[in-house]
C-alpha positions in Angstrom: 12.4 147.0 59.0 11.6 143.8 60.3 8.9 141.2 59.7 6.6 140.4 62.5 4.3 138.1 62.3 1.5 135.9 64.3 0.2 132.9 65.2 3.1 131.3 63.7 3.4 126.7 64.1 6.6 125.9 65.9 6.6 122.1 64.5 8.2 122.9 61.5 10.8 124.6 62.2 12.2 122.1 64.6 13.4 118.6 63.7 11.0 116.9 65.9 8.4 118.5 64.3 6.4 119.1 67.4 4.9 122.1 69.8 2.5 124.8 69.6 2.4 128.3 67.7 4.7 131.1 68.6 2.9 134.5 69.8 5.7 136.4 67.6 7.8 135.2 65.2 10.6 137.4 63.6 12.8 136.7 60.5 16.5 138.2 61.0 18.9 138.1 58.0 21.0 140.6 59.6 22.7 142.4 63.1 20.7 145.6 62.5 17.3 143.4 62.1 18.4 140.8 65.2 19.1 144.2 67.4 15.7 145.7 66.2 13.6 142.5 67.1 15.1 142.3 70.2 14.6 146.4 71.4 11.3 145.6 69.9 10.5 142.3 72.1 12.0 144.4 75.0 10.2 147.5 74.8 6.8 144.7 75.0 8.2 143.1 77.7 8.0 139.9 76.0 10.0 136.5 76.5 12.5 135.9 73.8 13.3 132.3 72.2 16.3 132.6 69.5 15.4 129.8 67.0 18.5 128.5 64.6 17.9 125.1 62.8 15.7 123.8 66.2 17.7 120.4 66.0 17.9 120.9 70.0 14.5 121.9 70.8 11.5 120.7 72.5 8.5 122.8 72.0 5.3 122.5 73.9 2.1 121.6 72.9 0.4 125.4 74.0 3.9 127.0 71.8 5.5 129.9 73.1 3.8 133.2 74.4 6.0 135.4 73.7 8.6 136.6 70.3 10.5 134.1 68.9 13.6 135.3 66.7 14.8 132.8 64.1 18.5 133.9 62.8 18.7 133.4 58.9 22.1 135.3 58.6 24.3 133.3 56.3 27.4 133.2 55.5 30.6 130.8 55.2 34.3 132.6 54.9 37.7 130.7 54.9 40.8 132.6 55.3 43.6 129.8 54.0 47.2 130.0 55.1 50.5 127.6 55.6 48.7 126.3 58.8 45.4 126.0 57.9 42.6 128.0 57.1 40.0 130.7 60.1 36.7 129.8 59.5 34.2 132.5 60.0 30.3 131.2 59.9 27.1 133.0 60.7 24.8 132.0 63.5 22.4 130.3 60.8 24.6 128.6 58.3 23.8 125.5 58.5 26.3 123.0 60.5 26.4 120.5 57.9 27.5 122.5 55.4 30.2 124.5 57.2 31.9 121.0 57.5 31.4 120.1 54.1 33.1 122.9 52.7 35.9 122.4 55.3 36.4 118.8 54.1 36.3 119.8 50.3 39.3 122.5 51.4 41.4 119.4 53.1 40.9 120.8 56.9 40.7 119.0 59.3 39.4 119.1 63.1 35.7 118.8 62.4 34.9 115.7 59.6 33.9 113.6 62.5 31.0 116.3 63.2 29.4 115.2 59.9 25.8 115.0 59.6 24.7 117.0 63.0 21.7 119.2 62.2 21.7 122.5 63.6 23.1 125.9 62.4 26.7 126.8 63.4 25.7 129.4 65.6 24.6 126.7 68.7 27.6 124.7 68.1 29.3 126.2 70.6 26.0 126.7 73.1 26.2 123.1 73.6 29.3 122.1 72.9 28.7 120.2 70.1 30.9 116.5 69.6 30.3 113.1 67.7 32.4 109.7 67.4 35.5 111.6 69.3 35.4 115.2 68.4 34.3 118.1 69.9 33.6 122.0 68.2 35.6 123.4 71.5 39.1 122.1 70.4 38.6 124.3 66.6 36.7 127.2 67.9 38.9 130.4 68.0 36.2 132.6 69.4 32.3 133.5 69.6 30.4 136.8 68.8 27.6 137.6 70.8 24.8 140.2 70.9 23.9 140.8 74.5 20.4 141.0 74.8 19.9 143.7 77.4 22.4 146.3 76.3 22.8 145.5 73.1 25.9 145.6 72.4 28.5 143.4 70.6 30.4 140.9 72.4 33.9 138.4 71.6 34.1 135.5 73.6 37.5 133.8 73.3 37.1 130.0 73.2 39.2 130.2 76.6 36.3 132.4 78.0 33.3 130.2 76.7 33.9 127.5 79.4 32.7 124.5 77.5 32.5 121.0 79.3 31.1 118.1 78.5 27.8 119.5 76.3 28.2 122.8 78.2 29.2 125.9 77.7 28.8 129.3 79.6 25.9 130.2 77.4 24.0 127.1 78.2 24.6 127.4 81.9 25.2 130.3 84.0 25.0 133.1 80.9 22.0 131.6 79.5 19.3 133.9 78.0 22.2 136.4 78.3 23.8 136.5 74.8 23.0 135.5 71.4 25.5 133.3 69.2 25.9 135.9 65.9 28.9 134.4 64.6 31.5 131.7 65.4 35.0 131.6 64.3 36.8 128.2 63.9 40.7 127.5 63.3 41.1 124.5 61.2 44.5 122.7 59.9 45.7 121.4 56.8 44.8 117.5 57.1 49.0 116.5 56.6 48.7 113.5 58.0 46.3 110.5 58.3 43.1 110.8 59.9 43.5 110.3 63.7 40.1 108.8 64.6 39.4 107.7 68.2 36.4 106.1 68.3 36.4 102.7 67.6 33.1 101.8 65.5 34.4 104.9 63.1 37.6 103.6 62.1 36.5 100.0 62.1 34.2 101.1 59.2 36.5 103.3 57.2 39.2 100.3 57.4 36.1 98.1 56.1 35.0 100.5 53.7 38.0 102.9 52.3 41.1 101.1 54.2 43.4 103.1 52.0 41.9 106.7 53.5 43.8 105.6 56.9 47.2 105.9 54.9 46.5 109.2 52.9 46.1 112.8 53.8 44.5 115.8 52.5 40.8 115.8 51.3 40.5 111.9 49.6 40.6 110.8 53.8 38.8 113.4 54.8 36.1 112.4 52.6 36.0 108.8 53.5 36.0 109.5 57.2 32.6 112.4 56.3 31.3 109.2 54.3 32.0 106.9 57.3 30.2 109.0 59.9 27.0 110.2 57.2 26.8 106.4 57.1 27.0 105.4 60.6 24.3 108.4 61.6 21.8 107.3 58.8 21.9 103.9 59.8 20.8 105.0 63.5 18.5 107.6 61.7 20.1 110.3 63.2 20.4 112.3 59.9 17.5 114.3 59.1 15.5 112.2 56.0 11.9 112.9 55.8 11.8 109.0 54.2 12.8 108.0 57.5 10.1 108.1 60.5 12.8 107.5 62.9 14.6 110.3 62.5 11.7 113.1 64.0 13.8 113.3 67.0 16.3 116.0 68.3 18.8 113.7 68.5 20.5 112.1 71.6 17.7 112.8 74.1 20.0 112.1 77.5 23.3 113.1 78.0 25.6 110.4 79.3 26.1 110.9 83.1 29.6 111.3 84.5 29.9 109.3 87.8 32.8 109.6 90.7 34.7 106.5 91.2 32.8 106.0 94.3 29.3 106.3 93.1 30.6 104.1 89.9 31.5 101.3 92.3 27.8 101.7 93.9 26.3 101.4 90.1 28.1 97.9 89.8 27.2 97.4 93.2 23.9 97.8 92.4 24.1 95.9 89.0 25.4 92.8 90.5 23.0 92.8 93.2 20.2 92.8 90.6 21.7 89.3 88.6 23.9 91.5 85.5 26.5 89.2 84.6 28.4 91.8 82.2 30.9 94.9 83.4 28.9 98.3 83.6 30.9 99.9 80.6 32.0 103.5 81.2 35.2 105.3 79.8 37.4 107.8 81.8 36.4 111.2 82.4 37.1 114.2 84.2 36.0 114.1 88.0 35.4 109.7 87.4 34.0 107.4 84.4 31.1 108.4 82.0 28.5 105.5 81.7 26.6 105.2 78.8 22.9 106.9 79.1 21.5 104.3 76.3 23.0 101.4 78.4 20.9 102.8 81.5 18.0 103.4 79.3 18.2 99.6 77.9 18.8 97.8 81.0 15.9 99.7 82.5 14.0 98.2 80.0 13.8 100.8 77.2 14.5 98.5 74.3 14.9 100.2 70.7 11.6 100.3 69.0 9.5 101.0 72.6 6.6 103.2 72.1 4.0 105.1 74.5 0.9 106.2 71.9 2.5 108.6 69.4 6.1 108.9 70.9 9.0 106.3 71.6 12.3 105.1 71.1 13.8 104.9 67.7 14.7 101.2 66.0 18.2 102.1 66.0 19.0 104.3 68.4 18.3 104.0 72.7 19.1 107.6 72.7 16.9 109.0 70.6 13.0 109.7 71.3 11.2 110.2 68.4 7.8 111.8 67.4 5.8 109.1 65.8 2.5 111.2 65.1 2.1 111.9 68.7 2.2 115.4 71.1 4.8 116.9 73.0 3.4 115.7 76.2 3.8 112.1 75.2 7.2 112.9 74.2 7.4 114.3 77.8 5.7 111.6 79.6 7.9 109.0 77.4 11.1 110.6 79.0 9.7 110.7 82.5 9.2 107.4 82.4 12.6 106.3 81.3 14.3 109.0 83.7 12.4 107.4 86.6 12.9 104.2 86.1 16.9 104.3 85.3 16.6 106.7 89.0 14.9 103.7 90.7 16.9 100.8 89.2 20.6 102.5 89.0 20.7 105.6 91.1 21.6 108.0 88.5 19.2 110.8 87.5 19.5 111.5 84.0 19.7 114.9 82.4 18.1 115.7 79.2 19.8 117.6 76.7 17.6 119.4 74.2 15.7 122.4 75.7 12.1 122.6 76.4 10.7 125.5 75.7 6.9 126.4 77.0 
């Protein structure tokens, strides 16, 4: 039997702490209990919202008229062999700890994923990545429940079609499935961490030097320690101390660019008295610019506010809920969007999901 209940606040159970009540709200520990709530939403007619750790959520101010699932089934199982170990998490284990125990076993290929808050089941919905990792290159495959038939579905990670924050649940297949389980291959961390992004290894040479020369869990750990540090210090770990971190994270993704509409950007940037290079790195199809460099040079500094909503101290990225409403959240991000459109060219695309 399931639990259905009314009238339920949204806010809490999303880390911006924000948005209305949910018509329906639904508790599932289990398959049998997700399948019920969802012949039960169907037979209604009633527009589903599947909740996880709501990390990647914006919720309205007038909530959600319809049923909204939350999936509670937890569980964490490593199968450990010569090459590494298959990592088989529920859709609500929480993200965090599915790398923690990974790091703890010395396996590698997710450490640098440290500290993202979420449930493991919409790691691969977005595509999830951090300081030069991303969950596509360790997940082995996805199980689904698709919602109008019902039935049980295995996506191989070659099948899921993940890009840059994408993935085929996020774009063309969305509403169509929901995450149940995820299964992740891991190796045995043989040889020194292998850490691509710059500010990372900088601080594990300044902090635990010797972790860059050692394998196994000791550098696992001190590379987990690194990136925990480097996300609370932009208050993009969850701390109910810290008012800065009521966001849902990175608010923008960063745009990718063709060479030719990169040269118009520094065109552009020149023409308006910027001294500096545009910075970008290479990417598939052209260079990926920076959203928080957009967003600063638009005049977004860290630290801007509208009423109750603005920019966090430490992170241009990140819009936070500093006693306001959704709809200042909203209006905040408007306001950026628009103004990076009018100064740069480049229209910026959020990356949490609103829900009304």
């Amino acid at each position: 039997m399931i639990d259905i209940q009314e009238q339920v606040a949204l806010a809490p159970y999303t880390t911006l702490g924000l948005g209305g009540p949910a018509r329906y709200f639904i508790t599932c520990h289990d398959e049998h209990q997700l399948a019920e709530a969802v012949a039960w939403a169907q037979e209604r007619s009633l527009r589903l919202l599947i909740l996880g750790g709501g990390s990647n959520l914006i919720v309205s101010d007038g909530g959600f008229d319809g049923a909204v699932i939350h999936l509670r089934m937890q569980s964490l199982q490593f199968e450990i062999d010569a090459g590494g170990a298959t990592v088989t998490a529920e859709a609500g284990e929480l993200w965090d700890e599915v790398v923690r125990a990974a790091v703890e076993r010395g396996l590698a290929g997710i450490e640098c994923l440290s500290g993202i808050p979420g449930s493991a089941g919409a790691t691969p919905m977005q595509n999830v990545g951090a300081y030069g990792q991303e969950v596509s290159e360790t997940i082995q495959s996805v199980e689904t429940l698709e919602i109008a038939t019902l039935h049980r579905r295995v996506f191989a990670a070659g099948e899921c079609r993940f890009g840059y924050r994408q993935s085929r649940f996020r774009t063309h297949d969305a509403g169509r499935f929901i995450i149940t389980r995820v299964v992740y291959r891991l190796v045995h961390a043989a040889h020194p961490p292998r850490i691509r992004y710059e500010e990372l290894e900088r601080l594990v040479r300044e902090t635990a030097p010797e972790a860059l020369r050692q394998t196994g869990r000791t550098a696992l750990r001190a590379v987990r320690q690194a990136v925990l540090a480097l996300r609370k210090k932009k208050s993009m770990v969850i701390d109910p101390d810290d008012v800065h971190s009521r966001s849902a994270g990175s608010f923008f993704l960063n745009p990718v660019v063709t060479q030719h509409e990169f040269a118009a950007l520094e065109e552009r940037w020149r023409a308006s008295g910027g001294r500096s290079a545009v910075p970008s790195f290479p990417a598939p199809g052209g260079r990926k610019v920076p959203a928080a460099w957009l967003v600063e040079q638009s005049g977004f500094p860290c630290g801007y506010r509208l009423r109750g909503a603005g920019i966090s101290a430490h992170h241009a990225l990140a819009l936070v809920n500093y006693g306001g409403t959704t709809a200042e959240l909203l209006e905040l991000a408007r306001e950026i969007s628009h103004r990076v459109s009018e100064n740069f060219g480049i229209e910026l695309e959020r990356e949490p999901v609103l829900v009304e």
